[in-house]
MMTF fields as JSON, N, C-alpha, C and O atoms, coordinates in Angstrom:
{
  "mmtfVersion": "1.0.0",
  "mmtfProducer": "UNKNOWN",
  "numBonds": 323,
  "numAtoms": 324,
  "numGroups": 81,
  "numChains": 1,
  "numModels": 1,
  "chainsPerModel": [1],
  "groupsPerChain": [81],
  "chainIdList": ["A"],
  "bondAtomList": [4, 2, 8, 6, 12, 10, 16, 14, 20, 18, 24, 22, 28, 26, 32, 30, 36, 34, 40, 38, 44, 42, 48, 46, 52, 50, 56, 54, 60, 58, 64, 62, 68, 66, 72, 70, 76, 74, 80, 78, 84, 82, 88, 86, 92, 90, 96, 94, 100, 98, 104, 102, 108, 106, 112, 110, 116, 114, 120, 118, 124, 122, 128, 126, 132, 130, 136, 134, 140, 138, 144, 142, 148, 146, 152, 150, 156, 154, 160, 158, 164, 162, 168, 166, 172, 170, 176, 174, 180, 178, 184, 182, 188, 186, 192, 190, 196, 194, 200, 198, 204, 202, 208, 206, 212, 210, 216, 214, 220, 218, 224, 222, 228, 226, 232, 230, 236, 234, 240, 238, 244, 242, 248, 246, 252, 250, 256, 254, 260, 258, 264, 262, 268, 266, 272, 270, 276, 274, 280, 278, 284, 282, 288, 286, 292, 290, 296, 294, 300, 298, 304, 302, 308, 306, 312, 310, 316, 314, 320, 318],
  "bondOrderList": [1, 1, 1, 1, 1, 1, 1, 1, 1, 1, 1, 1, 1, 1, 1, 1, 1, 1, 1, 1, 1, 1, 1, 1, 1, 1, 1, 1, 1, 1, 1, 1, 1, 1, 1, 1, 1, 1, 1, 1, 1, 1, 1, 1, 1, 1, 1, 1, 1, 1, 1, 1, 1, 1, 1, 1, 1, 1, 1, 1, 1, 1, 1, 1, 1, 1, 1, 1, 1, 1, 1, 1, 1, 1, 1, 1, 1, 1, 1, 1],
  "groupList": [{"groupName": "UNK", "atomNameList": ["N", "CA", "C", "O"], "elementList": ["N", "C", "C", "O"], "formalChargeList": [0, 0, 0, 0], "bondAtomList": [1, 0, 2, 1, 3, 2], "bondOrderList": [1, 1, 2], "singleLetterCode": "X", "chemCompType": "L-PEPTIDE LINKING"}],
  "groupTypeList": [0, 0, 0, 0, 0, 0, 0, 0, 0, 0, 0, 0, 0, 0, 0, 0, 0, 0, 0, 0, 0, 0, 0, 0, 0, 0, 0, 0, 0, 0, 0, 0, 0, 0, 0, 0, 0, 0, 0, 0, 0, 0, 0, 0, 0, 0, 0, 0, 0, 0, 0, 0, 0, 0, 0, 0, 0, 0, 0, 0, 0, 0, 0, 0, 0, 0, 0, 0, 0, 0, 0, 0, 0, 0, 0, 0, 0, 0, 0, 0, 0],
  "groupIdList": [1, 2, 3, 4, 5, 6, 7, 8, 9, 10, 11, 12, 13, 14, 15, 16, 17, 18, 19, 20, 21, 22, 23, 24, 25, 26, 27, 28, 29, 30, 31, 32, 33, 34, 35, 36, 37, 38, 39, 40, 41, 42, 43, 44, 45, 46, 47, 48, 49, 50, 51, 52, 53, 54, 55, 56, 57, 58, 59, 60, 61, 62, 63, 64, 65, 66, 67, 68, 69, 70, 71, 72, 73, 74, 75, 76, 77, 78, 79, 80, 81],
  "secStructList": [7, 7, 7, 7, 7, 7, 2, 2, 2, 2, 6, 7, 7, 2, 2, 2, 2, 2, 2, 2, 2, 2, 2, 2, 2, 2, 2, 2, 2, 2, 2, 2, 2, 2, 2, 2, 2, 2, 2, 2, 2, 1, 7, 1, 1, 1, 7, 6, 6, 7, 7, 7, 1, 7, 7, 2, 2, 2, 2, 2, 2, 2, 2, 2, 2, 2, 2, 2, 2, 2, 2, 2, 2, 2, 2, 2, 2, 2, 2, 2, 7],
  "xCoordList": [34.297, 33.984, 34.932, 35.217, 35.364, 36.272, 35.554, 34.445, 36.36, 35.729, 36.516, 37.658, 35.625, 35.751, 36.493, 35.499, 37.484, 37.864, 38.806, 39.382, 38.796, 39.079, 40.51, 40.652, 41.755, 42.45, 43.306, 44.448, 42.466, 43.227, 42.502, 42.704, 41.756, 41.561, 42.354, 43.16, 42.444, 43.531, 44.99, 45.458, 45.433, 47.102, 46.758, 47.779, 46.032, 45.556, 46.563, 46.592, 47.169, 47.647, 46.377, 45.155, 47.42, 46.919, 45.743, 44.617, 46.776, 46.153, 45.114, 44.146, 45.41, 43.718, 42.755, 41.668, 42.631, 42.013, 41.039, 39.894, 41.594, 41.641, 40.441, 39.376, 41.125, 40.213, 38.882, 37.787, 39.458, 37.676, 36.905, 35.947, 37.1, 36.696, 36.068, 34.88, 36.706, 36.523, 35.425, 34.511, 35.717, 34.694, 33.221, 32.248, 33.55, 32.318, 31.458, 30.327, 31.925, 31.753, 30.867, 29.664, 31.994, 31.17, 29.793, 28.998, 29.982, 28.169, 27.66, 26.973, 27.848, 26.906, 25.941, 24.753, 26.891, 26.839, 26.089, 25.524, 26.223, 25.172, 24.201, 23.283, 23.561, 22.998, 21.572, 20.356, 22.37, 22.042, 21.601, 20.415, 22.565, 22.155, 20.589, 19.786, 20.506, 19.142, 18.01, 16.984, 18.058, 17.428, 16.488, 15.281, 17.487, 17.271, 16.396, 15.185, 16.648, 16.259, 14.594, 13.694, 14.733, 13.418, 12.638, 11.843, 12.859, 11.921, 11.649, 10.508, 12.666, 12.387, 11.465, 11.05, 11.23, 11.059, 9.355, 8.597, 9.117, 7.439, 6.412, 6.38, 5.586, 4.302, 3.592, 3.104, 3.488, 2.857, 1.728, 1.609, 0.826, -0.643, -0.75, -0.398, -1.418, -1.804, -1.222, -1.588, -0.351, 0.221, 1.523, 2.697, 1.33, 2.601, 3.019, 4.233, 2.546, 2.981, 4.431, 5.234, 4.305, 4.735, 6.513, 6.982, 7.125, 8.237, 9.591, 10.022, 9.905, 11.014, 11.831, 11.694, 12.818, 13.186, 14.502, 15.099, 15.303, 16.464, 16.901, 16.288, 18.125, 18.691, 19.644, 20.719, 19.159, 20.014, 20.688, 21.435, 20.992, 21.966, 23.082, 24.166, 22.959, 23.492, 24.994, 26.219, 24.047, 24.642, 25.341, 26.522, 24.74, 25.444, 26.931, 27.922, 26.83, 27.872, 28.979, 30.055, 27.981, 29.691, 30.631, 31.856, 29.403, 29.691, 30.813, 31.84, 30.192, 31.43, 32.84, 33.838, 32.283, 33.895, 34.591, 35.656, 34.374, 34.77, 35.45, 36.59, 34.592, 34.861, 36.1, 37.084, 35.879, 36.945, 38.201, 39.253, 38.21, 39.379, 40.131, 41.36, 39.542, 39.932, 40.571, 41.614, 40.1, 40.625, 41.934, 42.762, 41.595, 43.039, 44.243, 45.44, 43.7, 44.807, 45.671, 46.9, 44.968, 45.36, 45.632, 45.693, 46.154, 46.346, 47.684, 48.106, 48.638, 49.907, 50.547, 51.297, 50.259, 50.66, 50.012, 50.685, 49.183, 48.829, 49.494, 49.876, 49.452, 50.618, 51.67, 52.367, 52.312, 53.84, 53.928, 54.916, 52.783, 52.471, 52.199, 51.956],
  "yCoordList": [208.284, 208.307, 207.359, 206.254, 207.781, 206.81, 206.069, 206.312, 204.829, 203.753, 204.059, 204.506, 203.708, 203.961, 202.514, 201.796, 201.671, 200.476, 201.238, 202.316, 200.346, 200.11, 199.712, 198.957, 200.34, 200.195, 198.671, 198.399, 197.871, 196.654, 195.89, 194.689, 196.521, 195.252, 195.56, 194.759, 197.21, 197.839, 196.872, 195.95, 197.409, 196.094, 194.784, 194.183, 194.297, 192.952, 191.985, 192.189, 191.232, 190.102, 189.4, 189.52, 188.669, 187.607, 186.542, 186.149, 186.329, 185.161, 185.566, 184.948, 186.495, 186.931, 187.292, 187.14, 187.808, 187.782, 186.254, 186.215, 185.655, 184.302, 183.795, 183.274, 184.217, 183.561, 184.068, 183.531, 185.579, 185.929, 185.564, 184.84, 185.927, 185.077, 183.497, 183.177, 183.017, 181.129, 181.223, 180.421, 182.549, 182.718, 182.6, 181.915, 183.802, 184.221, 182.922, 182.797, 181.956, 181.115, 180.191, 179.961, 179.837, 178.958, 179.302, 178.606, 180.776, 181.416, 180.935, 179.922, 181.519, 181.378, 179.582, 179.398, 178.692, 177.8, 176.91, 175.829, 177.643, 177.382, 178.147, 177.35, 179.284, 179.561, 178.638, 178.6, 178.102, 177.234, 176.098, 175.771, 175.446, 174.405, 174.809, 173.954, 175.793, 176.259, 176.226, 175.857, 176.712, 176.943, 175.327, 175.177, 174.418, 173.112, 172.839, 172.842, 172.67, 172.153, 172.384, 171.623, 174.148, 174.597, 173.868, 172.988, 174.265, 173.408, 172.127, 171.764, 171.009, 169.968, 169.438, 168.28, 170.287, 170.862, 171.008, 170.782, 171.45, 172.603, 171.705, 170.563, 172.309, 171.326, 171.303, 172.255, 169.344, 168.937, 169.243, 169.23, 169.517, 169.871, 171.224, 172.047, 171.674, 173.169, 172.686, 171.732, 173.518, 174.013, 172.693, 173.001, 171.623, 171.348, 171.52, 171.327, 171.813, 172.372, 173.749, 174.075, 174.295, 175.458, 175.269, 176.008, 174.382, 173.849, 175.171, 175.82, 175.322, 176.683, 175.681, 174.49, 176.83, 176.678, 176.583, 176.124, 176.918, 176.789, 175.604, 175.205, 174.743, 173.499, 173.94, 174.429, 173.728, 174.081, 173.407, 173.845, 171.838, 170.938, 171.405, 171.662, 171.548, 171.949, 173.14, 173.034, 174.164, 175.422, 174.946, 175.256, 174.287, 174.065, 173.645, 174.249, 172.097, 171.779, 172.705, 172.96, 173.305, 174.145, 175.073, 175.186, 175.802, 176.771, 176.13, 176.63, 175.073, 174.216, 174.54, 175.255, 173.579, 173.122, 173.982, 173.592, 174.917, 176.563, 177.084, 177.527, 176.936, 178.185, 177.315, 177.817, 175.781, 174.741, 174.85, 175.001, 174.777, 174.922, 176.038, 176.033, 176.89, 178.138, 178.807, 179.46, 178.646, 178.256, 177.578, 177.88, 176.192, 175.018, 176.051, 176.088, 176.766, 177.517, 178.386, 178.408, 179.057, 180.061, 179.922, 181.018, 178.607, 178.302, 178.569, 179.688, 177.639, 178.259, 179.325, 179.692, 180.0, 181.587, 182.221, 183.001, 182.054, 182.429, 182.194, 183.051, 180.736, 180.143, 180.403, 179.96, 181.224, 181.884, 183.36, 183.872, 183.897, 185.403, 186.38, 187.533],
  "zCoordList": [74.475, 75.891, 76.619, 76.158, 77.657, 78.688, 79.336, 79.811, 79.394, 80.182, 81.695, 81.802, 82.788, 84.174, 84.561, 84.451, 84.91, 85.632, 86.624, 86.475, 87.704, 89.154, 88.66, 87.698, 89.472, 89.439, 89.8, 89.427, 90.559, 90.406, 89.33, 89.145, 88.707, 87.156, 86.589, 86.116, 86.373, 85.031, 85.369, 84.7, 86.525, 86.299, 86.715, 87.047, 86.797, 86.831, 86.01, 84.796, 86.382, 85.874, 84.499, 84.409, 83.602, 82.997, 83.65, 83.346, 84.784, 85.502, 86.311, 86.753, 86.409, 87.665, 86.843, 87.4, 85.487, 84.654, 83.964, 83.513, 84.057, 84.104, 84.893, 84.562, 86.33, 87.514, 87.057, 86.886, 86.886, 87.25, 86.178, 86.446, 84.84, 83.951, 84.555, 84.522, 84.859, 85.671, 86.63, 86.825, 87.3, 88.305, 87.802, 88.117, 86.661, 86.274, 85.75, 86.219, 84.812, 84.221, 85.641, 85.761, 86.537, 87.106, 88.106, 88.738, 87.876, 88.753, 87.772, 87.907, 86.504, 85.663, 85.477, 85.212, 85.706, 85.566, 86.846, 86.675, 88.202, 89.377, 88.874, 89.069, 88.262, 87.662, 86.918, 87.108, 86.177, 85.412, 86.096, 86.136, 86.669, 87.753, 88.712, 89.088, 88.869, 89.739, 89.133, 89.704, 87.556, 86.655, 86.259, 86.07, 86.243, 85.321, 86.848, 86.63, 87.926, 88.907, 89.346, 89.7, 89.072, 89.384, 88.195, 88.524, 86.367, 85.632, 85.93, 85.645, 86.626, 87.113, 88.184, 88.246, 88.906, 90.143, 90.251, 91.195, 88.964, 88.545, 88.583, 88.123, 89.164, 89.167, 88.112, 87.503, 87.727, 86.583, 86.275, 85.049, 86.793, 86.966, 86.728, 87.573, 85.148, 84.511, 83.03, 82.343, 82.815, 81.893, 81.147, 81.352, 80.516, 80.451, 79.345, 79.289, 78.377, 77.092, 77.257, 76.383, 78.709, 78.647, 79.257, 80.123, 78.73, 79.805, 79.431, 80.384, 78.617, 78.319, 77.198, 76.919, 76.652, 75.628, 75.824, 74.851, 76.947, 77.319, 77.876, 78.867, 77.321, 77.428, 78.4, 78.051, 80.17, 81.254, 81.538, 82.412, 81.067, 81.655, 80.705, 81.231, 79.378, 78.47, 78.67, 78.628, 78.881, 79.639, 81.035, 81.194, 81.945, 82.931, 82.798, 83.208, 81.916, 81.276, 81.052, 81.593, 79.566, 78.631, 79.756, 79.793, 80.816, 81.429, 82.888, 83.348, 83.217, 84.679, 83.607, 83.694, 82.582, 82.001, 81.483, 81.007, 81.422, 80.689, 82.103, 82.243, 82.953, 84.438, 85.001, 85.544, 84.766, 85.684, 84.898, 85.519, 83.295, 82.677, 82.874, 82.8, 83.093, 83.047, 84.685, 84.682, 85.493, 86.497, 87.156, 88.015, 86.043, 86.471, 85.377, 85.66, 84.236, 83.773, 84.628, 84.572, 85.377, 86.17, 86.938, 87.494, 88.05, 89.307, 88.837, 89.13, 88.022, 88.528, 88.54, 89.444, 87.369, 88.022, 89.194, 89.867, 89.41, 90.048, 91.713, 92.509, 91.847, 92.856, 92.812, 93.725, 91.774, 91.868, 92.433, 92.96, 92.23, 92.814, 91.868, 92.224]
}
């Protein structure tokens, strides 16, 4: 079966590949940031046994420094055109 992509991903540069990749990384990573905030956030009173199982500062982390590296990779080509 053929895959359907949009013609500016298909010739897409290295480097814009890059970005978006970086991009993606750093939603993911506000994401995360929202996530940790709301469990922080939750009212103590009910349930506290029930806090989640996902380590959001964690993720926030790997995911900034992933989206930021990745990013600072791609600026200079990208700044060349």
């Amino acid at each position: 079966m053929r895959e359907i992509e949009p013609g500016w991903l298909l010739f897409a540069s290295d480097a814009a590949l890059l970005a978006l990749w970086g991009g993606a990384f750093l939603v993911a990573a506000v994401v995360a940031m929202v996530m940790d905030r709301r469990r922080h956030n939750r009212d103590r009173i009910g349930t506290p046994d029930r806090v989640g199982w996902v380590p959001w500062t964690l993720v926030f982390l790997v995911c900034g420094v992933i989206g930021a590296g990745l990013l600072v990779a791609s600026l200079p080509a990208l700044m060349r055109g």
